[in-house]
Structures are given as structure tokens and as C-alpha cells.
C-alpha positions as CSV (number, residue, x, y, z in Angstrom):
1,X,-40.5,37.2,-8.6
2,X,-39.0,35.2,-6.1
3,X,-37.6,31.8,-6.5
4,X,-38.3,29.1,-4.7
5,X,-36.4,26.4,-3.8
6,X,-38.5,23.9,-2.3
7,X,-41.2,24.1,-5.3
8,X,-41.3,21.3,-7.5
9,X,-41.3,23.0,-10.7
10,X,-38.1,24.1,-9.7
11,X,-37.1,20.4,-8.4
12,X,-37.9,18.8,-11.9
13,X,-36.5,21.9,-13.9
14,X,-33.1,21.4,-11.8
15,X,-33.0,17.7,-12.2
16,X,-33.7,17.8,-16.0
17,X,-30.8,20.3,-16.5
18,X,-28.7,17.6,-14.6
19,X,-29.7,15.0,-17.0
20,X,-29.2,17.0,-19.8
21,X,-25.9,17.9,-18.5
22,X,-24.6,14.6,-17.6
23,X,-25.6,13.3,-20.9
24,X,-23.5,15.8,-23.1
25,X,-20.9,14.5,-20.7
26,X,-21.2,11.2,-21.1
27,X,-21.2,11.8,-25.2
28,X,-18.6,14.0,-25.1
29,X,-16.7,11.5,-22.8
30,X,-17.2,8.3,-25.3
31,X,-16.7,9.9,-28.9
32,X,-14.0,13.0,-27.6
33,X,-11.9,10.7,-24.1
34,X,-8.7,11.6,-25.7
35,X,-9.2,15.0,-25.7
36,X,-10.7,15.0,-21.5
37,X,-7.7,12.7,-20.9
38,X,-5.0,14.7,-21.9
39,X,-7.1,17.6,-20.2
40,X,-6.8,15.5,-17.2
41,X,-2.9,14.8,-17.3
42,X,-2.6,18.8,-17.8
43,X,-4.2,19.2,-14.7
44,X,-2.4,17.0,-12.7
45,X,1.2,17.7,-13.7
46,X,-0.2,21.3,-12.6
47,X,-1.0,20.4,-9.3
48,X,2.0,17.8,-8.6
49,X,3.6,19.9,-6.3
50,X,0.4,20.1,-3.8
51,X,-0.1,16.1,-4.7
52,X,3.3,15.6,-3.4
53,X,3.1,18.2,-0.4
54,X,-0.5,16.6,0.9
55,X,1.4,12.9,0.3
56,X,4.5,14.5,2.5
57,X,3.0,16.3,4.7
58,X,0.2,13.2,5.9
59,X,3.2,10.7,5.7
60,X,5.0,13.1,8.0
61,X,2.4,13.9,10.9
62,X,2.3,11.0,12.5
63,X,6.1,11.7,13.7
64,X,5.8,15.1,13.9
65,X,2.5,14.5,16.5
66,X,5.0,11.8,18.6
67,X,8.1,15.1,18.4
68,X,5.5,17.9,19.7
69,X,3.4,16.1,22.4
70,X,6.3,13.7,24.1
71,X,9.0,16.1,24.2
72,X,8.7,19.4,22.6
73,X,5.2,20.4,24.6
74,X,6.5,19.0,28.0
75,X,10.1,21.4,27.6
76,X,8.2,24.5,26.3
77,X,6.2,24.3,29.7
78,X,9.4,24.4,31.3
79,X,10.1,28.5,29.7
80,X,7.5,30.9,30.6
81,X,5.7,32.4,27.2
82,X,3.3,35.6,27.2
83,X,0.1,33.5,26.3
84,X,-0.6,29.9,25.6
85,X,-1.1,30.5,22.0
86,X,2.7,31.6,21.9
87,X,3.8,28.1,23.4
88,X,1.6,25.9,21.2
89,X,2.8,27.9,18.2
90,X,6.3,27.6,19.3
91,X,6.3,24.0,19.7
92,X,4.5,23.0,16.6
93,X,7.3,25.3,14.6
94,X,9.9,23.7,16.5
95,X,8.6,20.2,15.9
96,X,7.7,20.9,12.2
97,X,11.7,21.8,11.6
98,X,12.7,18.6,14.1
99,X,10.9,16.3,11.6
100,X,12.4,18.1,8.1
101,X,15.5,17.9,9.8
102,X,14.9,14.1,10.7
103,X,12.9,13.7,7.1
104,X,16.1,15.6,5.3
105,X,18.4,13.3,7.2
106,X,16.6,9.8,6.4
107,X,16.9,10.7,3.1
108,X,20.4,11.8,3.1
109,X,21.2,8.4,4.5
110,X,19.2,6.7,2.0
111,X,21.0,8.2,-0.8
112,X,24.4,7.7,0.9
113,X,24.0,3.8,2.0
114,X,22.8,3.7,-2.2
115,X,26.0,6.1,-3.3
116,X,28.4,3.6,-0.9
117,X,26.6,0.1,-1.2
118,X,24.4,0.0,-4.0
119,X,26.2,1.8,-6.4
120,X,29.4,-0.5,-6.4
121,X,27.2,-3.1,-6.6
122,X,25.3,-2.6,-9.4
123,X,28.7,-1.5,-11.1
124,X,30.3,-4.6,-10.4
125,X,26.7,-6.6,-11.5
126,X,27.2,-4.6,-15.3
127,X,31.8,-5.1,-15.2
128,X,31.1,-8.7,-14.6
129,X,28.0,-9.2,-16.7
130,X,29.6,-11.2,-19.6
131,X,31.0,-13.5,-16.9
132,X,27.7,-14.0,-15.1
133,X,26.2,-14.7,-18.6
134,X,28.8,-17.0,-19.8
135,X,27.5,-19.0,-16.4
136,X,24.3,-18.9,-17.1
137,X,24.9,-20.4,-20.5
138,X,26.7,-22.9,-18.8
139,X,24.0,-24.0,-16.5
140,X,21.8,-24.2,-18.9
141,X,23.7,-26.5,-21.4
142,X,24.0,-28.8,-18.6
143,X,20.6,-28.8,-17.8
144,X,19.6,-29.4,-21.4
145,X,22.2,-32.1,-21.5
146,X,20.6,-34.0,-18.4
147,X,16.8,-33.5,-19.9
148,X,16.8,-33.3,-23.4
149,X,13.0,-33.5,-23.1
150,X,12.9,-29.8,-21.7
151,X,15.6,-29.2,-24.0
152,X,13.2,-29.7,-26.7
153,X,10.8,-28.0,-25.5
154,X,13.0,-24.8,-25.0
155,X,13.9,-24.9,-28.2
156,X,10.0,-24.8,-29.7
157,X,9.4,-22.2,-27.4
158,X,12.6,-19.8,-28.6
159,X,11.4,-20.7,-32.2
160,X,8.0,-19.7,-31.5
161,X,8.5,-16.4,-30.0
162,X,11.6,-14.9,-31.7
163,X,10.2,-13.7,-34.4
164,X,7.9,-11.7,-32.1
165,X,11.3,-10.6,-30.0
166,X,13.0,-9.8,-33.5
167,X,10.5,-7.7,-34.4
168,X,10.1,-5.4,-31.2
169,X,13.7,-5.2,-30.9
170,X,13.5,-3.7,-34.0
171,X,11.0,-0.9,-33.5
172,X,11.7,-0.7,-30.2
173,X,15.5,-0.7,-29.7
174,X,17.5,-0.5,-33.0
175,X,15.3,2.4,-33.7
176,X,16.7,4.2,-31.1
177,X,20.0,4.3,-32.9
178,X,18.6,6.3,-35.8
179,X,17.9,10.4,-36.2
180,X,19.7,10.9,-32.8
181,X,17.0,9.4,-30.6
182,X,19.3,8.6,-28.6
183,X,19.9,11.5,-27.6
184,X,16.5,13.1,-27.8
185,X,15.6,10.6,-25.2
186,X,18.3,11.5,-22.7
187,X,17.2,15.0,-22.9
188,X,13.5,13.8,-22.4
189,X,14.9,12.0,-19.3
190,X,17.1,14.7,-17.7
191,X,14.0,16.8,-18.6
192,X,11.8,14.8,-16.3
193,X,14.1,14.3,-13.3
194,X,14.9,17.6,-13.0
195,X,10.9,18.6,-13.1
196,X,10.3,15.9,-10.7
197,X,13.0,17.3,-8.3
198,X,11.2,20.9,-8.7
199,X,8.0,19.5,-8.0
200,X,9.2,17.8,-5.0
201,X,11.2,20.7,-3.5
202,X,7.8,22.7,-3.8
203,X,6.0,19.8,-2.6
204,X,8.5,20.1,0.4
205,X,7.7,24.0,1.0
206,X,3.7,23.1,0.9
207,X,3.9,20.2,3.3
208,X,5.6,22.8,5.9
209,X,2.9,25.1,5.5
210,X,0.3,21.9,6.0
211,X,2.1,20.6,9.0
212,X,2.0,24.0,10.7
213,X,-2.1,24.5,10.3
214,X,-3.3,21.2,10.2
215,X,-5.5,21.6,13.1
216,X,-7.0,24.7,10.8
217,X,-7.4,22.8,7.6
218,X,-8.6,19.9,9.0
219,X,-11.3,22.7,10.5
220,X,-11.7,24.2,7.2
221,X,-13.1,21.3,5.8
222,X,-15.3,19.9,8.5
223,X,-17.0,23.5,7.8
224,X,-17.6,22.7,4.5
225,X,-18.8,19.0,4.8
226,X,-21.3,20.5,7.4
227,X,-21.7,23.8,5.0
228,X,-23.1,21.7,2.2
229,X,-24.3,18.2,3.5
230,X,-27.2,18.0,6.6
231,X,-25.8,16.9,9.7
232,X,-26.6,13.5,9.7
233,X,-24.4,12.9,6.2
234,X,-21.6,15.5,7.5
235,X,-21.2,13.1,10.4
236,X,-21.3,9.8,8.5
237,X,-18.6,11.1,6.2
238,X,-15.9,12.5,8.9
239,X,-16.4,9.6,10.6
240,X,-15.5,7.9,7.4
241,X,-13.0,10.2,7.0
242,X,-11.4,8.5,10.4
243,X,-11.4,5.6,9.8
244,X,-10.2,5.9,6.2
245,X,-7.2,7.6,8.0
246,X,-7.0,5.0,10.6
247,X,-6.7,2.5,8.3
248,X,-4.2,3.8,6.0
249,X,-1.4,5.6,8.4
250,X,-1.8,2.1,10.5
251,X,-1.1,-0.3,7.7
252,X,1.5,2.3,5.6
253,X,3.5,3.4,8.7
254,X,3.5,-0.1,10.2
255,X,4.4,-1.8,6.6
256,X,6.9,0.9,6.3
257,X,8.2,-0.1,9.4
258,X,8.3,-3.7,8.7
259,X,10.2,-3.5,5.5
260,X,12.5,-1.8,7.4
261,X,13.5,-3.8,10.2
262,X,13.3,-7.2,7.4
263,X,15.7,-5.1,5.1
264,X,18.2,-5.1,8.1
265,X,17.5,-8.6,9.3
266,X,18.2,-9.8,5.7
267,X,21.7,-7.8,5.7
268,X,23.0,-9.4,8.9
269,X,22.0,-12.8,7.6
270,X,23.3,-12.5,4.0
271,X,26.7,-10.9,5.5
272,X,27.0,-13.7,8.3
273,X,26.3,-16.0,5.1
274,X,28.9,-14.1,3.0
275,X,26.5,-13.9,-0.1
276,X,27.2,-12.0,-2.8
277,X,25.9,-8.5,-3.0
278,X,24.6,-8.7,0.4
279,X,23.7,-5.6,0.3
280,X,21.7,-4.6,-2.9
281,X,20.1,-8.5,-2.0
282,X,19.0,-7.0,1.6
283,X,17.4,-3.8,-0.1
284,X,16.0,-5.5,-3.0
285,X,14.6,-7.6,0.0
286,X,13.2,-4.9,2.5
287,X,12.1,-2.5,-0.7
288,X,9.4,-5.7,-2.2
289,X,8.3,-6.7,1.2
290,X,6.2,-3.6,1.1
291,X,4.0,-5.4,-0.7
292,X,1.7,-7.5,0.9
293,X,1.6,-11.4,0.5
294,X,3.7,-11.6,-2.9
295,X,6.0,-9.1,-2.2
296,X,8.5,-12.0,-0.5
297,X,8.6,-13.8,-3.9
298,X,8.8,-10.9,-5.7
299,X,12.2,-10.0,-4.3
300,X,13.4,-13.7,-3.4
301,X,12.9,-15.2,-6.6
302,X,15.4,-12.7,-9.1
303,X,17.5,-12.2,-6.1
304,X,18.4,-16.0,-5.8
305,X,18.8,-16.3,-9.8
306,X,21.7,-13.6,-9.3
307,X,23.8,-15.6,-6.5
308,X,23.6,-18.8,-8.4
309,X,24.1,-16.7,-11.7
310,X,27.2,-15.1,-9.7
311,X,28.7,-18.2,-8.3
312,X,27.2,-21.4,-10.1
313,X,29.4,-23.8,-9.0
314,X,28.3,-23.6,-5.2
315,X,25.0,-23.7,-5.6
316,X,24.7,-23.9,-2.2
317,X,24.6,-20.7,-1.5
318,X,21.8,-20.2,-3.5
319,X,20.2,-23.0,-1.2
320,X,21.4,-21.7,1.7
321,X,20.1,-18.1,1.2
322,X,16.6,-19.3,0.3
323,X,16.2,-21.5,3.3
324,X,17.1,-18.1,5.1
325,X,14.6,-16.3,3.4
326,X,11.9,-18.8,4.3
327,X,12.5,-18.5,8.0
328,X,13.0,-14.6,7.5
329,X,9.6,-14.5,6.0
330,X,8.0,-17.0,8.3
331,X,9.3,-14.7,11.2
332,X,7.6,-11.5,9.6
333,X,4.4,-13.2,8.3
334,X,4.0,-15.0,12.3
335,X,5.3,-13.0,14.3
336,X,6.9,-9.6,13.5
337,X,3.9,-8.3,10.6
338,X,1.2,-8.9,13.5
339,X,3.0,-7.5,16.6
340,X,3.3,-4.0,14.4
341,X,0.0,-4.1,12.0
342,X,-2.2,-5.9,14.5
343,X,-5.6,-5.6,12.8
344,X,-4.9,-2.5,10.5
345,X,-6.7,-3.7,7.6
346,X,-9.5,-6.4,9.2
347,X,-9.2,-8.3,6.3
348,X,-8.8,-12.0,5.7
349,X,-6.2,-13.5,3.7
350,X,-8.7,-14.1,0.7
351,X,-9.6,-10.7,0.3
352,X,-5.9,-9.3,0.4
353,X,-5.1,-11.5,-2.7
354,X,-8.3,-10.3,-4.2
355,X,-7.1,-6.4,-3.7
356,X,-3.1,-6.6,-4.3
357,X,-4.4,-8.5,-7.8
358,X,-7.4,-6.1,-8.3
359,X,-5.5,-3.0,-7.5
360,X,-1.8,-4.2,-9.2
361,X,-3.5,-5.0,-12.7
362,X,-5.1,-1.9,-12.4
363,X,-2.4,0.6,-11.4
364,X,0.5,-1.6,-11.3
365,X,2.8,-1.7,-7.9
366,X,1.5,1.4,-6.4
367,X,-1.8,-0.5,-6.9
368,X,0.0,-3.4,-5.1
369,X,1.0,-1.5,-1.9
370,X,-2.1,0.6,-1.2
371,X,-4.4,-1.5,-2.9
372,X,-5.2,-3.4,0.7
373,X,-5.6,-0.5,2.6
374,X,-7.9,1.3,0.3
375,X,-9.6,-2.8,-0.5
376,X,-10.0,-2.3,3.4
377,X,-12.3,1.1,3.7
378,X,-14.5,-0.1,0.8
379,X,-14.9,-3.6,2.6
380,X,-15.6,-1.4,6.1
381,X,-18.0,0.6,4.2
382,X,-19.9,-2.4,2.6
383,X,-19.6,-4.0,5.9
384,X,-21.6,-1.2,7.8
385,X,-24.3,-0.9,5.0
386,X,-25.1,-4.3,5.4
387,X,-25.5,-4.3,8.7
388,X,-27.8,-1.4,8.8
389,X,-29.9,-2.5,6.1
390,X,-30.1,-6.1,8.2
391,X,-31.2,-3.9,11.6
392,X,-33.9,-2.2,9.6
393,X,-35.3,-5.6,8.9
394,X,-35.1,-7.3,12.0
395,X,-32.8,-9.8,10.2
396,X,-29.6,-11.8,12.2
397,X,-26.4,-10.2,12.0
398,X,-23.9,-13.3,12.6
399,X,-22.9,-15.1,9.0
400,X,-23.0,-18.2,10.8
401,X,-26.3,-18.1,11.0
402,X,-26.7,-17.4,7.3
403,X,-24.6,-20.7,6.4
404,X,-27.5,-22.5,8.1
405,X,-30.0,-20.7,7.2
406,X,-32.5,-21.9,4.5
407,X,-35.5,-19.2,4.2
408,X,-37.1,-16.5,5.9
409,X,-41.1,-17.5,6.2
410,X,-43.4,-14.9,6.1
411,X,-43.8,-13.9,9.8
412,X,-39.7,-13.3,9.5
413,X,-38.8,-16.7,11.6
414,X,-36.1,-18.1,10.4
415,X,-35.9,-21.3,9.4
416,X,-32.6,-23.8,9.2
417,X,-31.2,-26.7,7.2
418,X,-31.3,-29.5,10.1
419,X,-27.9,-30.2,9.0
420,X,-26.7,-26.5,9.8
421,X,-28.8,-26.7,13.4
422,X,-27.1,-29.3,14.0
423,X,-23.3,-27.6,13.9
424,X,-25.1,-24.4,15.1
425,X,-26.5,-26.3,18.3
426,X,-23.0,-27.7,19.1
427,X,-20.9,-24.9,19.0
428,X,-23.7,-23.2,21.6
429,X,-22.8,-26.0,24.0
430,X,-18.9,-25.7,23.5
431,X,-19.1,-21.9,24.0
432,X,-21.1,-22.8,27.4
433,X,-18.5,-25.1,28.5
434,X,-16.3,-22.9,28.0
435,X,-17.8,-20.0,29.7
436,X,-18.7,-22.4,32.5
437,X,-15.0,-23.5,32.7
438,X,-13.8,-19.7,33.0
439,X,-16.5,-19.0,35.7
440,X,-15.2,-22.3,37.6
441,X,-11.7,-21.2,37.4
442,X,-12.7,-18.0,38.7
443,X,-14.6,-19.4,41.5
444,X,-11.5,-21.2,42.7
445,X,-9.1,-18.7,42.2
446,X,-11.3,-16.6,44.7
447,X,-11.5,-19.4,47.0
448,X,-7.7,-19.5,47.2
449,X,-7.8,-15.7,48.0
């Protein structure tokens, strides 16, 4: 007997075995999550290794793209090959080991500029700690001598919460000292590094191997998309697919970029201003302005408690650096941040705080740094599926003419508060002056020709 698809009795039978399905789901899902959880983890620890190849392999590609078509491609045509394929395949392999070497070599840096600068500092931070501590005692006596009302109020406070503090330094730290835990959570630590550094040498080997055939995977999966969806949904979601990409190598490669170029702004003015720890300041700095909007105070605020902590009796250094940082900042925010994200992300102000709080309480500062950029596709997508459903009925597209509007009558005319008319009518006759002003100008600049 042969089965048809397109009967109905075969349309209901398959949608009631999905309803059946996704209800044992669902059930299994609220009374047994632990158990689909840890499944979950399992899963992904598995596949780290390709999580962190895709990651290094699409952070990679942009530069590897800029290495093969500027100036590997242009030399190779220079040697005469057997075939064309032979040249391409020898300039993506030669590009591909360009940007590990480059990739291997940025990272060497990184770790050498934290071995010579960082390191020291942070050592000399934890050698003088008891010194910065007695300073910070002394600062605050004298500020609870000169207001004895916030004096008071400190003191409620402490009262207040340290039998809270007493309590989870008990379970949490002295606990530690007891049946070698210690030492059972060193080994758990060395444990993890060392799988994290496996996963991401793999990760390394995988992300060669994408970087090579990217042209072919990428293939791969348009075949599939247009396999399994009809062509009208295989092209919404590749193009979705592009801009989704768009969007997130502009905004990651140009924050990237920016954090950068701050980090080393900051270090030339903390050096000129001989602050302390100049350098772990600059990187503390470039590393928290990846973070969109709070990311600033994030690294200003601790880093300005340590100089005054480190040299309370100028406090004017303290002054000094934070007034630098509001210029630094005001220079990134006006006129470096747009000159190298442009309009990345489309989205206004508003909505960024919206998605660096949504996304940070969610999944903490990961969720802070690509919580705009992912905020971004799901406003794009939103955006587009409004304005499709508005075309189908015939309905305005401009939001300025929803802040005026008051109803839709039957015979779909539109009908306005006179109020909004009002404001709507006027900025009509300012946009025609202008455009008349522009054609004027025009007209006499061809007259002067």
C-alpha cells in the first residue's frame, strides 16, 4: 500500500504524534530538568573543541579574507601554476598559516605584555596590600570623623549584615581549610585549565580545517536550508543568515578594535600622568570597554579606588586620572566608537541599555558584550515583520505618522489628532524649504559654472 503524503489522514496522524511527542517532552522536561540539564552539559563539554574552532575560525576570517585577496592572490598571479584551482588552493593555504602565524603571535604578545607588566603589578598590588589597607582605614576614619552622620549609618549597616558575612565565611571559606579541600580544589582547578587548554589546541586544529573549506561549508549548508525548506523560506533565512553575520563581525571586530586603540590611549595618558600601575589601569581599561555603554564605569570606578587606595595623600591623582578618563571616553563615545562601528547595530541608545541589562542578568558579561549585537538581529527581524504585515494592509510605514495618528475608519483613511497634524504639517514645510534651499544653491552653483 502506498503512502501518501499529501492525504490528510496522514497530515492529522503526523501532527497528533507531534503533540503527543512534545507533550511527554514537556512533562519529562518539568518533573525530570535535572536530569536533561546535566544531559545537556555532557553534551557540550563534548563538543567544546568544535565550539571553540567555529568561534576561532569566524573570529579569524575576516583577516584571513583581507591576507588572501590584498596580497597573497595578487603575488600568486605573479608564479605561473598548472590550473587555477592550484593557485586559489595555494593562496588560501598560504593565507590560512599567515593568519595562525599572526593569531599565534598576538597571543604570544598578550601573554608576554601580562608576564612583563601585569604580573609585577598585581605582585606588587598583594606585597603592599596591608599598606594599601592601612590607607584605606585611614581615609575612612577621617571621613567618619568629618560626618559622623554617615558614620552612623555605616555602623547600622556593618551590624546589620555581618552576621550574614560571618555566616558564609563560614561555609564558604573556613570550610575550605578542613578534610584537605584545599587541596582537592587545586587539583579541580589545574584539572580544568589543563582541559580547557586541550580543548582549545583542538579547537585550533578544527578552525584550520574551517578556514581552508569555508567556501564548501558555507555550500554545504545552503544545500540543506534549500534541501528541507521551499525556496521562498531557504531565501528568507540565508538572507538572515547575512545579515546576522553582518551585524555581528561589524560590531565584534570594530569593538575589538576600539578597546584596543582606548587600552593604548589610556597607557600613554596614565604614563605621561605617572599613575600608579599604569599599566594593569590601561588594560583593566581597554579589557571593560568591550562592553557597550557601562563598560567605561565598569573599569573607571575600581581602577580610581586603587590609585587613591595606593597614594591617599594626593588625592589628586585620583582627580586627575578621572578627568582623563572622561575626555578619553568622551573621545571614544563621539568620535572614535562611530568612525569604526558606524551603524553596526542600528540601534538607539534606549534599546542598547535594554539588551546589555537583558542579556548581562541573563548570562552575565558574555551576555554584556554580545548581548547588543544579538538585541540587534531580533530588533531587525521584528523590524521587517512589521513592516510586511503594514504593506499587506495598506497601512503607513513612518512612526511619525503613528504618533499622530488617532484611528483607522472603516474605508482605511486615516484620521489624526489635530494637535499631531499640526507638528506633522510643519515639519512637511521645513523639509520643502529645505529641499528648495538645496535646489537654489544648486541653481547658482551652475550659474557660476
Amino acid at each position: 500500500m502506498k503512502l501518501h503524503l499529501n492525504n490528510r489522514y496522514v497530515r492529522w496522524g503526523f501532527t497528533l504524534f507531534c503533540v503527543v511527542v512534545a507533550s511527554i517532552v514537556f512533562y519529562y522536561f518539568m518533573f525530570h530538568g535535572a536530569n536533561i540539564t546535566a544531559a545537556l552539559k555532557k553534551i557540550i563539554n563534548i563538543l567544546m573543541p568544535i565550539v571553540y574552532g567555529f568561534v576561532m575560525a569566524y573570529v579569524l576570517t575576516p583577516a584571513m579574507n583581507q591576507i588572501e585577496y590584498r596580497f597573497i592572490l595578487p603575488l600568486s598571479r605573479k608564479v605561473s601554476f598548472k590550473t587555477e584551482e592550484k593557485r586559489k588552493t595555494f593562496s588560501r593555504v598560504v593565507s590560512v598559516l599567515i593568519t595562525m602565524l599572526l593569531f599565534c603571535l598576538v597571543i604570544y604578545a598578550v601573554i608576554s605584555m601580562f608576564v612583563s607588566q601585569i604580573v609585577p603589578s598585581v605582585s606588587n598590588l598583594v606585597s603592599n596590600y596591608d599598606t594599601y589597607i592601612e590607607n584605606a582605614t585611614n581615609v575612612i576614619n577621617k571621613l567618619l570623623q568629618d560626618n559622623p552622620d554617615i558614620g552612623n549609618y555605616l555602623i547600622r549597616t556593618v551590624n546589620q549584615y555581618s552576621g550574614d558575612f560571618e555566616t558564609w565565611l563560614n561555609e564558604k571559606v573556613l570550610s575550605l581549610s578542613t578534610g584537605g579541600e584545599i587541596l582537592k580544589k587545586i587539583s579541580l582547578g589545574v584539572i580544568n585549565v589543563i582541559g580547557v587548554m586541550f580543548d582549545l589546541v583542538v579547537g585550533l586544529i578544527i578552525s584550520i580545517y574551517l578556514l581552508v573549506g569555508k567556501e564548501k561549508f558555507v555550500g554545504q549548508a545552503k544545500k540543506v536550508v534549500y534541501a528541507f525548506f521551499s525556496r521562498e523560506t531557504a531565501n528568507t533565512i540565508i538572507k538572515t543568515c547575512r545579515f546576522t553575520h553582518k551585524t555581528f563581525i561589524g560590531f565584534l571586530s570594530g569593538k575589538v578594535l576600539d578597546s584596543v586603540i582606548i587600552g593604548l590611549l589610556c597607557f600613554i595618558g596614565t604614563t605621561i600622568l605617572r599613575t600608579p600601575y599604569a599599566a594593569l589601569v590601561s588594560v583593566i581599561i581597554g579589557v571593560t570597554n568591550i562592553i557597550p555603554f557601562f563598560g567605561p564605569a565598569i573599569g573607571a570606578v575600581p581602577t580610581a579606588i586603587l590609585i587613591l587606595l595606593v597614594d591617599p595623600i594626593h588625592p589628586q591623582n585620583m582627580l586627575y586620572f578621572v578627568i582623563f578618563i572622561i575626555i578619553l571616553q568622551q573621545f571614544d563615545g563621539n568620535i572614535l566608537g562611530p568612525k569604526i562601528l558606524g551603524e553596526s547595530t542600528g540601534l538607539s541608545g534606549f534599546w542598547v541599555i535594554f539588551a546589555i541589562t537583558l542579556f548581562g542578568g541573563a548570562f552575565g558579561v558574555l551576555g554584556m558584550i554580545i548581548g547588543v549585537p544579538i538585541f540587534a538581529v531580533i530588533y531587525a527581524w521584528i523590524k521587517q515583520a512589521v513592516k510586511n504585515s503594514l504593506r499587506k494592509k495598506d497601512m503607513p510605514l513612518e512612526t511619525d505618522r503613528y504618533m499622530a495618528l488617532e484611528m483607522v475608519n472603516e474605508n482605511g483613511i486615516t484620521e489624526f489628532v489635530p494637535e499631531y497634524q499640526k507638528k506633522i504639517d510643519e515639519r512637511k514645510r521645513v523639509r520643502e524649504q529645505a529641499k528648495g534651499h538645496v535646489r537654489d544653491q544648486g541653481k547658482a552653483h551652475e550659474k557660476k559654472r
